[in-house]
Backbone as a printed PyTorch tensor [residue, N CA C, xyz], in Angstrom:
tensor([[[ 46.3800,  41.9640, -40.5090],
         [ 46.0660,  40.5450, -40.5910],
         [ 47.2630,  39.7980, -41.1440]],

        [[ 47.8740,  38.7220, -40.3730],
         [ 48.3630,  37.8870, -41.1460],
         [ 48.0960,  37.2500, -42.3130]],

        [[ 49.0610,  36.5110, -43.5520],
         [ 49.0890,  36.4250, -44.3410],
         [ 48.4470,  35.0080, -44.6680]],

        [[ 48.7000,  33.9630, -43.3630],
         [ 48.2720,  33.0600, -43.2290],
         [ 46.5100,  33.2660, -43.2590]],

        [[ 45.9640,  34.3130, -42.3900],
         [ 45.0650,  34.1600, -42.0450],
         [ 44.1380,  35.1710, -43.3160]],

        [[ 44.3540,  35.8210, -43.6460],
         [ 44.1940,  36.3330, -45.1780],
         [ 44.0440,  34.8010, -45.8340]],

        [[ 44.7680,  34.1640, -46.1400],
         [ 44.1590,  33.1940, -47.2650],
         [ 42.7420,  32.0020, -46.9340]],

        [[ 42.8350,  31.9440, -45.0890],
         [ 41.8910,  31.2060, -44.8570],
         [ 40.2560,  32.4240, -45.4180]],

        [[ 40.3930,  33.3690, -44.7160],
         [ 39.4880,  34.2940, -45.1310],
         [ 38.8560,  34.7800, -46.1820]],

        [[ 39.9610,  34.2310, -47.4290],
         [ 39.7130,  34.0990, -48.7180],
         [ 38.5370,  32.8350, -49.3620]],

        [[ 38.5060,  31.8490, -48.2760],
         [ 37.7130,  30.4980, -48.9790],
         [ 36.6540,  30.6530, -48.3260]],

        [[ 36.1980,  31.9810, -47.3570],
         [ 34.4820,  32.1870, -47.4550],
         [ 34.4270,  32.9880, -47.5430]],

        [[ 32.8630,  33.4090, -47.5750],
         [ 32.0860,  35.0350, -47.4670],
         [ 32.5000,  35.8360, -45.8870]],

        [[ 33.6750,  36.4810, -45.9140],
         [ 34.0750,  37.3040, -44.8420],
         [ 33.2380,  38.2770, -44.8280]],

        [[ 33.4820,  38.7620, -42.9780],
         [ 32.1110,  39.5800, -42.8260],
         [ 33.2830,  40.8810, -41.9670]],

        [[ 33.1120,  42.0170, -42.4080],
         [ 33.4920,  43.6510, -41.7790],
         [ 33.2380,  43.5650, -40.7780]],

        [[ 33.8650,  44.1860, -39.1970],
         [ 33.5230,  44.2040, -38.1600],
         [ 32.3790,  44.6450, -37.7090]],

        [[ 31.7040,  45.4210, -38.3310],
         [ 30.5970,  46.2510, -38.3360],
         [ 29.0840,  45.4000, -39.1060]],

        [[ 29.5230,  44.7190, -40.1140],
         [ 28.5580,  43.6510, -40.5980],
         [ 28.4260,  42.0320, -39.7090]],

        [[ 29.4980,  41.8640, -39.1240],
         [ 30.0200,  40.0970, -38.6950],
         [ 28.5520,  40.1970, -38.0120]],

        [[ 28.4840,  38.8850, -38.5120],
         [ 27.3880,  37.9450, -37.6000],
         [ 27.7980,  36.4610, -37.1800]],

        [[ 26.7760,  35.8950, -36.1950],
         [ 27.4370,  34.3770, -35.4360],
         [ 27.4860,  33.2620, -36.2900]],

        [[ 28.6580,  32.8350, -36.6930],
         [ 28.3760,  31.5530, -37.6780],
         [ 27.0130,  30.3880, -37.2300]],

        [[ 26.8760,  30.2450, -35.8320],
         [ 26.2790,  29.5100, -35.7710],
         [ 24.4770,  30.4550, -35.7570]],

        [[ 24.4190,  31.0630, -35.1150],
         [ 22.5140,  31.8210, -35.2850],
         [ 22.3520,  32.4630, -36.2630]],

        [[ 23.7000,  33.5770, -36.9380],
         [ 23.3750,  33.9090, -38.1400],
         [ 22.7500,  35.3930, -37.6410]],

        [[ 22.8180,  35.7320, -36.0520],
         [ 22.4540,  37.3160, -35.5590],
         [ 23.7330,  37.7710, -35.3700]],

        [[ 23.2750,  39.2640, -35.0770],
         [ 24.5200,  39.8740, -34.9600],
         [ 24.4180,  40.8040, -33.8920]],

        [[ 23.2550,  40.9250, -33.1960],
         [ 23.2390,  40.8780, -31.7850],
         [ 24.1230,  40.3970, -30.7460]],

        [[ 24.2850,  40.7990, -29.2670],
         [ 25.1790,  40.5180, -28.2190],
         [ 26.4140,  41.0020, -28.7340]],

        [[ 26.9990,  41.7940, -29.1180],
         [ 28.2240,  42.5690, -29.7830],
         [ 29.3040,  41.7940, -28.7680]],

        [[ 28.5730,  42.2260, -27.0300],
         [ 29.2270,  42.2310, -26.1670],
         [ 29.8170,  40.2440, -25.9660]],

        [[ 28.8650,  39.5320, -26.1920],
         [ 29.3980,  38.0020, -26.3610],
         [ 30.0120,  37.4430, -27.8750]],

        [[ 30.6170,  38.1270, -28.5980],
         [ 30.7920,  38.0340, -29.4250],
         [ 32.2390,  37.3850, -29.7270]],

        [[ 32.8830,  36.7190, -30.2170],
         [ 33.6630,  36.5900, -30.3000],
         [ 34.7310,  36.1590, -31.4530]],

        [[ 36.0160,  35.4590, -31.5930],
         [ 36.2760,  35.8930, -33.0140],
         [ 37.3710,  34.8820, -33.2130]],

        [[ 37.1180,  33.5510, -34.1930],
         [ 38.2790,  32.3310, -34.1050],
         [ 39.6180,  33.3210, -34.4100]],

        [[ 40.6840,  32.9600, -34.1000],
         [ 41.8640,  33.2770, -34.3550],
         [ 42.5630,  32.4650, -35.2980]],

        [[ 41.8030,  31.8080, -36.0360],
         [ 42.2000,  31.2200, -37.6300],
         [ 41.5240,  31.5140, -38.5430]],

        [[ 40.5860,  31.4960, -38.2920],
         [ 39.2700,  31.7410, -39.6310],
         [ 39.0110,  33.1920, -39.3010]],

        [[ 38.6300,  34.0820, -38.3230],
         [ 38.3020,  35.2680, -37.9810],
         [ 36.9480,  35.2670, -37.8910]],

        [[ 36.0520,  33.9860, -38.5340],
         [ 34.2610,  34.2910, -38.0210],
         [ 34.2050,  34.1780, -36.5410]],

        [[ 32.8910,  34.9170, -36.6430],
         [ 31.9850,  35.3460, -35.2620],
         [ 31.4070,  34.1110, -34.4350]],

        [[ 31.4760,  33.8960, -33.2740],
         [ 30.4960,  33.1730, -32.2750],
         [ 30.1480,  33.7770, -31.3360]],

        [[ 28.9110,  33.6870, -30.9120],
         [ 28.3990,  33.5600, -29.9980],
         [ 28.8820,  32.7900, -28.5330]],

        [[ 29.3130,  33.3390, -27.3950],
         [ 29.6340,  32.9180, -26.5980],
         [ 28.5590,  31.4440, -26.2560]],

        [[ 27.4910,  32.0740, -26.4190],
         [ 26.4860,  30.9120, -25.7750],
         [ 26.0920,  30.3420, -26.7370]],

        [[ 26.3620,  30.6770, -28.3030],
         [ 25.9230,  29.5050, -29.2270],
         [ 26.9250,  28.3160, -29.3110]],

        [[ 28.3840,  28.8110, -28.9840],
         [ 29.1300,  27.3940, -28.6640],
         [ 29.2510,  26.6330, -27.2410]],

        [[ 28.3680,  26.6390, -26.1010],
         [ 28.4480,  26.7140, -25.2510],
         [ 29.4680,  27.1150, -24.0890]],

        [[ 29.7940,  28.4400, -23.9380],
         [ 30.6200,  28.8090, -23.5030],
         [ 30.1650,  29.8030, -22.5390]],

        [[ 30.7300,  29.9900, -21.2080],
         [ 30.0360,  30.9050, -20.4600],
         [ 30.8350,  32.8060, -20.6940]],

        [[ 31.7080,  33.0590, -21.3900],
         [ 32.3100,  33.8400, -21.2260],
         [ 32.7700,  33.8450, -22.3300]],

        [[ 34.0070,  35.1140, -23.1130],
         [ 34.7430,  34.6810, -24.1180],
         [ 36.4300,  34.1050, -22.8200]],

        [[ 36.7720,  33.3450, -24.3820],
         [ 38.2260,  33.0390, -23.1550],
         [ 39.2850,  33.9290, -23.2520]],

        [[ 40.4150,  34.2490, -22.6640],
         [ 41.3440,  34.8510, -22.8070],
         [ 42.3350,  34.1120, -23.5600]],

        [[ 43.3020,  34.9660, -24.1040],
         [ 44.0080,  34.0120, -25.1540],
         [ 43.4830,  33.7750, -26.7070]],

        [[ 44.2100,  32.9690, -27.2900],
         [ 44.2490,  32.6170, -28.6040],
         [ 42.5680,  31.3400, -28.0130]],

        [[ 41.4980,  31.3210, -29.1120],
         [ 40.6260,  30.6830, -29.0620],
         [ 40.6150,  30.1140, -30.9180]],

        [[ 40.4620,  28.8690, -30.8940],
         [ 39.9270,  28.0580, -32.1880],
         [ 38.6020,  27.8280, -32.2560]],

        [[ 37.6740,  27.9580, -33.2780],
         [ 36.5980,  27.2640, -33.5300],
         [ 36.6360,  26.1220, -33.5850]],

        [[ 35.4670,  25.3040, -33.5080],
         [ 35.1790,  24.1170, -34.3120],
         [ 35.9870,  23.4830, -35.5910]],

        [[ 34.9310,  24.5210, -36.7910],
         [ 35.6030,  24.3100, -37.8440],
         [ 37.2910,  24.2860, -38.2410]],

        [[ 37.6590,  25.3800, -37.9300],
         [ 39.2940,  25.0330, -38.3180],
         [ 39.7390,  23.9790, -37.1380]],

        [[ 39.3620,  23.3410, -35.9590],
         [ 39.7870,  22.1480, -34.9900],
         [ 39.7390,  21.3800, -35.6330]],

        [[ 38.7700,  21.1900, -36.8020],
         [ 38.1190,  19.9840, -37.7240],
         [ 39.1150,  20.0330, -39.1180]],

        [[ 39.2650,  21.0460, -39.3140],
         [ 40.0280,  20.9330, -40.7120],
         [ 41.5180,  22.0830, -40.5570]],

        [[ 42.6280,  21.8490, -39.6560],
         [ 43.9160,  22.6250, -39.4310],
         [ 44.6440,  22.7110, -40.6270]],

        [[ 44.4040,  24.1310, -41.0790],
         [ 45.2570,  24.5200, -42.5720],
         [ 46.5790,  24.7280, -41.8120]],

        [[ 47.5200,  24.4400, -42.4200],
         [ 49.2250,  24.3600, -41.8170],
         [ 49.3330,  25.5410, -43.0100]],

        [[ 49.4590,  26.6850, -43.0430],
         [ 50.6300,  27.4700, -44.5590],
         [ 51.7920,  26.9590, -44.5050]],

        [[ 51.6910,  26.9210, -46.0540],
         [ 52.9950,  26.2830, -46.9280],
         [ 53.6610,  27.3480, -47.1560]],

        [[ 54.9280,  26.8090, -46.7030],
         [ 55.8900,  27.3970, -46.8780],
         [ 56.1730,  27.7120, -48.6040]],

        [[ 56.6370,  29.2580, -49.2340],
         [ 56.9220,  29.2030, -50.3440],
         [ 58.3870,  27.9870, -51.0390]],

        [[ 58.6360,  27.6110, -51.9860],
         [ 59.9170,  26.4900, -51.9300],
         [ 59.8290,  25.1160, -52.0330]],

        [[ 59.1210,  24.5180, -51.1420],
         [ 59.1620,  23.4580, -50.4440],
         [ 60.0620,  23.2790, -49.3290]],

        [[ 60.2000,  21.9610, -49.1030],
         [ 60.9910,  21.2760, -48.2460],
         [ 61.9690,  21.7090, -48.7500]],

        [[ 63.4830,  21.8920, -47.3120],
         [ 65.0620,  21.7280, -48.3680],
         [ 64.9950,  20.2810, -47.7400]],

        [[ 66.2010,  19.6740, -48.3230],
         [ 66.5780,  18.5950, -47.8960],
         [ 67.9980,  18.4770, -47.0670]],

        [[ 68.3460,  18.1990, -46.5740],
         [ 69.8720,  18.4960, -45.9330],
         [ 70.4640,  17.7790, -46.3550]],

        [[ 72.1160,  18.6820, -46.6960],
         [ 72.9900,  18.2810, -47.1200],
         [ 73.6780,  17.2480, -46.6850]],

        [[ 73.8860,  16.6360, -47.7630],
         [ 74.8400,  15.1910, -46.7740],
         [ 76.1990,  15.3680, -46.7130]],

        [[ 77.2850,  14.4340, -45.8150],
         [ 78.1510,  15.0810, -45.3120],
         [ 79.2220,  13.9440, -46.2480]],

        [[ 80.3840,  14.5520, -46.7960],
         [ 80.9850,  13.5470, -47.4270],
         [ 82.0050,  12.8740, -46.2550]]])
């Protein structure tokens, strides 16, 4: 797991591959429609977000669409040097 995605995983109750259930029904049934944000890592239901399939590719939930954590860079900003 990324490091980024480790800290989102940190601000809820994460669920083991073997425990995950659908954020939205809260079953853990349809293994096979199951699917898995690629920011947050919770479970949906293909058909609880209305979706006919899972998609190929990188997929976002809802929630992180609604609230995009950017990781901070350790440091901050540099500022660039000015040129004499």
């Amino acid at each position: 797991m990324s490091e980024p995605l480790v800290c989102v995983i940190q601000t809820y109750r994460w669920q083991c591959m073997e425990c995950k259930t659908c954020t939205v029904c809260q079953q853990p049934h349809h293994e096979d429609e199951m699917m898995f944000c690629d920011q947050c890592d919770r479970g949906y239901h293909t058909f609880c977000v209305g979706m006919n399939s899972i998609p190929m590719g990188l997929w976002v939930c809802k929630l992180c669409e609604k609230n995009p954590t950017t990781p901070k860079k350790k440091g901050g900003a540099k500022t660039p040097k000015q040129s004499k």
